[in-house]
Backbone bond lengths (Angstrom), bond angles and torsions (degrees), N, CA, C in turn:
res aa  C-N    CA-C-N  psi(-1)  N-CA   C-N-CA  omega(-1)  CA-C   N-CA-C  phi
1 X - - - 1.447 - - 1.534 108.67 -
2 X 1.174 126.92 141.85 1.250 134.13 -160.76 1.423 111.46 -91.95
3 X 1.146 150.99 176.49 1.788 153.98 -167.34 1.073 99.21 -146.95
4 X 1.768 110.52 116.47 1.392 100.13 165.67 1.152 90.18 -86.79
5 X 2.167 119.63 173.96 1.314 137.01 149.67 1.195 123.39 -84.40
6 X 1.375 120.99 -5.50 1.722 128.69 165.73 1.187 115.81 -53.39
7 X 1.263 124.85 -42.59 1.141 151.67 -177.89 1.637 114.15 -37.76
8 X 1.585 110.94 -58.03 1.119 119.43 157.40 1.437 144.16 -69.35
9 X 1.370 103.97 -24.31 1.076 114.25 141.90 1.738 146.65 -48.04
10 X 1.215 98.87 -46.83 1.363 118.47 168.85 1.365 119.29 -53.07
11 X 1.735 108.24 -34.76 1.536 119.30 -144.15 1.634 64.58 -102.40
12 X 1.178 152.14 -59.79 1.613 134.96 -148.99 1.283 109.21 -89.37
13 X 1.138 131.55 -12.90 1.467 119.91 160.38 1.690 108.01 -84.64
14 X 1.434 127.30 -39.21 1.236 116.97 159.38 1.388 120.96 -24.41
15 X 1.225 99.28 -63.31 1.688 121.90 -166.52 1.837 110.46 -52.11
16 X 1.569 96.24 -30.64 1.549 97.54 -156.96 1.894 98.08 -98.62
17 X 1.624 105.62 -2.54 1.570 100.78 155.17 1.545 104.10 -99.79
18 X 0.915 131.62 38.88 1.706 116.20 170.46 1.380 111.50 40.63
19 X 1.684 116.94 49.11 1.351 136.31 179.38 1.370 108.02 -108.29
20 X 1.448 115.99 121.40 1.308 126.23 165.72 1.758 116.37 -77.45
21 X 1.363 135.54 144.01 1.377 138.84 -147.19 1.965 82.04 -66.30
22 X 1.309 105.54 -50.08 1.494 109.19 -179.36 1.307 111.59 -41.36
23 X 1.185 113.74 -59.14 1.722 113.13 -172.10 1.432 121.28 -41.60
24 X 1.669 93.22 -58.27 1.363 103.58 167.21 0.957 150.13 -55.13
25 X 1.317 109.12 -27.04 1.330 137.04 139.77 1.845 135.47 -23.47
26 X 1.396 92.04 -63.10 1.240 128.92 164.28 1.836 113.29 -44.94
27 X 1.561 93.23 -58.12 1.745 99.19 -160.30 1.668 101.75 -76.30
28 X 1.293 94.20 -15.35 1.909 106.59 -176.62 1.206 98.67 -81.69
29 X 1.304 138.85 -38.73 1.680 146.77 -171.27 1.722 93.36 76.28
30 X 1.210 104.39 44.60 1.685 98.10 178.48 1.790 100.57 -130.74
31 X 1.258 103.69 158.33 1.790 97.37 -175.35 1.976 107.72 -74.13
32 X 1.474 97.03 172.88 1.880 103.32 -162.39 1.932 81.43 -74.77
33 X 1.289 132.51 -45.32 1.379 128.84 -164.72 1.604 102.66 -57.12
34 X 1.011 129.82 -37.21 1.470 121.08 148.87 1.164 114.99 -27.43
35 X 1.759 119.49 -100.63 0.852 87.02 174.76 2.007 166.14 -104.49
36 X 1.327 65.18 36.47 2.174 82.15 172.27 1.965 82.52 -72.78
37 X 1.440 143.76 -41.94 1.234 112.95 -171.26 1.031 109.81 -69.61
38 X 1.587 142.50 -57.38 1.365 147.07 165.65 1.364 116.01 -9.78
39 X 1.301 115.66 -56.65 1.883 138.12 -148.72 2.032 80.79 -84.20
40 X 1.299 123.05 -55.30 1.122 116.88 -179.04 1.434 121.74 -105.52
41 X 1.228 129.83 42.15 1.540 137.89 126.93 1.603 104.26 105.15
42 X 1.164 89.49 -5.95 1.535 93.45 -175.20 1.485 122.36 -49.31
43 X 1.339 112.15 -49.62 1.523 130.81 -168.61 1.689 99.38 -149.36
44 X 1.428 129.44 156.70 1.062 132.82 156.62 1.651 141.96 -122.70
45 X 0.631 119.12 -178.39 1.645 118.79 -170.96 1.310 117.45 -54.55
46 X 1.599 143.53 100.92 1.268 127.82 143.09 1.186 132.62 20.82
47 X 1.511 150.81 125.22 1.383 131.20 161.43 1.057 118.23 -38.51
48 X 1.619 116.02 -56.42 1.337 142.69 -160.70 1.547 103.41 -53.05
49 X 1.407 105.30 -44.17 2.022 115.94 -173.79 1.749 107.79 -69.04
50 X 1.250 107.16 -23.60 1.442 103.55 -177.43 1.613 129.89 -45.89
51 X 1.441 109.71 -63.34 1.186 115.74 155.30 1.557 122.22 -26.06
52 X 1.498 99.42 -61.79 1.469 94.93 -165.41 1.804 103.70 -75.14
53 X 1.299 111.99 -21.12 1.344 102.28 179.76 1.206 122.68 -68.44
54 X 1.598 127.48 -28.14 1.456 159.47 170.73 1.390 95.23 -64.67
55 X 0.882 147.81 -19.38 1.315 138.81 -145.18 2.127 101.27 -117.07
56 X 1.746 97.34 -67.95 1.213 111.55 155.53 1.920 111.78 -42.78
57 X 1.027 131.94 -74.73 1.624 143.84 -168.29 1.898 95.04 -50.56
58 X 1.268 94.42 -62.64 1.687 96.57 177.15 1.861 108.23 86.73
59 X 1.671 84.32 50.30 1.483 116.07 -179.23 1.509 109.93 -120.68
60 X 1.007 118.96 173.97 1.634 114.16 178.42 1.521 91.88 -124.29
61 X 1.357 105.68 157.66 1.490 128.54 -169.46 1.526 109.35 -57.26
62 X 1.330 129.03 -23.66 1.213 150.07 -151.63 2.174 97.36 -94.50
63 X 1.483 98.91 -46.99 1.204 95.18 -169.70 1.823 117.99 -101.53
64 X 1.508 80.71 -7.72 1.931 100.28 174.23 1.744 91.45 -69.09
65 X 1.477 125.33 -79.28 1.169 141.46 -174.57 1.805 112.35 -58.01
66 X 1.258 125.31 -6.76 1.164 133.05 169.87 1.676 106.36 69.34
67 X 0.787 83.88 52.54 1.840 94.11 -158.63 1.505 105.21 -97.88
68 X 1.465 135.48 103.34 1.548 137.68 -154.79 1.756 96.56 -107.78
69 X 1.010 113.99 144.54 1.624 126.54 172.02 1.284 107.30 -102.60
70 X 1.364 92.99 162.24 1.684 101.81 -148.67 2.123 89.56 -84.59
71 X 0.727 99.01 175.33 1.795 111.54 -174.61 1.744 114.12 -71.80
72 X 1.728 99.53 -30.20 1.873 106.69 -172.65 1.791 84.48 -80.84
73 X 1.247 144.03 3.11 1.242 124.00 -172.07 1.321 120.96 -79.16
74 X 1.512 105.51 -36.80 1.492 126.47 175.40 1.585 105.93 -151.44
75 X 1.448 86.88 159.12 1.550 107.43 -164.51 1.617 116.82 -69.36
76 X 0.833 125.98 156.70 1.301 98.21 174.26 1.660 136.16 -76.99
77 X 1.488 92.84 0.29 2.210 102.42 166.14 1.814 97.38 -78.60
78 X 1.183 117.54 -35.97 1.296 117.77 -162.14 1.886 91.57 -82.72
79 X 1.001 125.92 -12.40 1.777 118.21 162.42 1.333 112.01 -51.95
80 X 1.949 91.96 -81.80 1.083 114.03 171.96 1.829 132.98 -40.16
81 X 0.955 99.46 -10.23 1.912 107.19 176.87 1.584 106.58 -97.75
82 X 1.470 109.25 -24.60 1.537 119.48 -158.59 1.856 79.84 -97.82
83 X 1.024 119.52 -52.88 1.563 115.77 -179.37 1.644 117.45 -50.67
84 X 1.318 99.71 -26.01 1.691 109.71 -168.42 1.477 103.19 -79.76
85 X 1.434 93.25 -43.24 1.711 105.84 -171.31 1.740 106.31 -68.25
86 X 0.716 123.78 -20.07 1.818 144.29 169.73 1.594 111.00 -48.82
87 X 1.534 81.56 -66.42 1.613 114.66 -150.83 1.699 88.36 -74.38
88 X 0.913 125.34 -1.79 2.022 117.67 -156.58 1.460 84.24 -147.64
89 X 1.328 137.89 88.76 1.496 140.15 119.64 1.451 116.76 -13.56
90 X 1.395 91.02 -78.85 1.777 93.73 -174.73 1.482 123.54 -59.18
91 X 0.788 122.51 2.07 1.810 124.73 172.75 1.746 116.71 -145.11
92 X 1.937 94.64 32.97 1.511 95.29 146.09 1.247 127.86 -94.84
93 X 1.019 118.21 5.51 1.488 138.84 159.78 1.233 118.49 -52.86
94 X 1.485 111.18 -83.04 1.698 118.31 140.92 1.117 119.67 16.54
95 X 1.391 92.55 -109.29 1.784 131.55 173.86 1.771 92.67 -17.90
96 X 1.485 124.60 -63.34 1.200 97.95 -151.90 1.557 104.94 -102.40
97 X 1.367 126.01 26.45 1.075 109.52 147.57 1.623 120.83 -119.00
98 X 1.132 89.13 27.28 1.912 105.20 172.92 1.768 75.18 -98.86
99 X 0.860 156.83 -83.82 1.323 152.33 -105.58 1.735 92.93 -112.35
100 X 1.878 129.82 -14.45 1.200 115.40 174.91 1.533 127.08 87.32
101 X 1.468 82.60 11.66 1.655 101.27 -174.90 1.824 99.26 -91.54
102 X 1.394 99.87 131.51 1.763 103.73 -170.68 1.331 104.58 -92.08
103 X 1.143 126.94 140.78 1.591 140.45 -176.19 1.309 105.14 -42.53
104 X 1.925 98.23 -59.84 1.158 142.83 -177.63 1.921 98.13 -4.11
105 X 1.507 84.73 -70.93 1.055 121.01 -152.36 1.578 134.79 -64.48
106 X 1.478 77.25 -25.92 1.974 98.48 177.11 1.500 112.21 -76.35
């Protein structure tokens, strides 16, 4: 049987909203055996679920799917700011209303 690595993913951004597999479950309108298979490699997420899973987690598609951009995309200050903004939870808040970005909106 094959392992996805989404799987782990799922389960550590879960983890880092103080989301129980149930909850999540819940906000997906999908059953918890979902995802207990997901979280342990068994099977993985739908295309279609991504979005909404990204959405719920409050991850971007890029870091759900582990998905790295190539180096000509951004500069390397624009890494390093996007790495900072990562690395610091508590003052993405901040960040986006120094920069005018609406909650609203995300």
């Amino acid at each position: 049987m094959k392992k996805y690595e989404i799987g782990a993913r799922i389960r550590k951004y879960r983890e880092a909203c103080n989301m129980s597999q149930k909850e999540l479950a819940e906000r997906l309108h999908i059953s918890g055996s979902r995802i207990s298979n997901w979280e342990q490699g068994i099977n993985r997420p739908d295309a279609d679920m991504i979005a909404d899973l990204c959405s719920v987690l409050q991850v971007s598609p890029s870091e759900l799917l582990d998905v790295r951009l190539t180096d000509d995309e951004y500069t390397k200050e624009e890494r390093a700011v996007v790495t900072a903004y990562r690395s610091k939870p508590e003052l993405q808040h901040a960040v986006r209303v120094l920069l005018g970005i609406d909650d609203d909106s995300l």
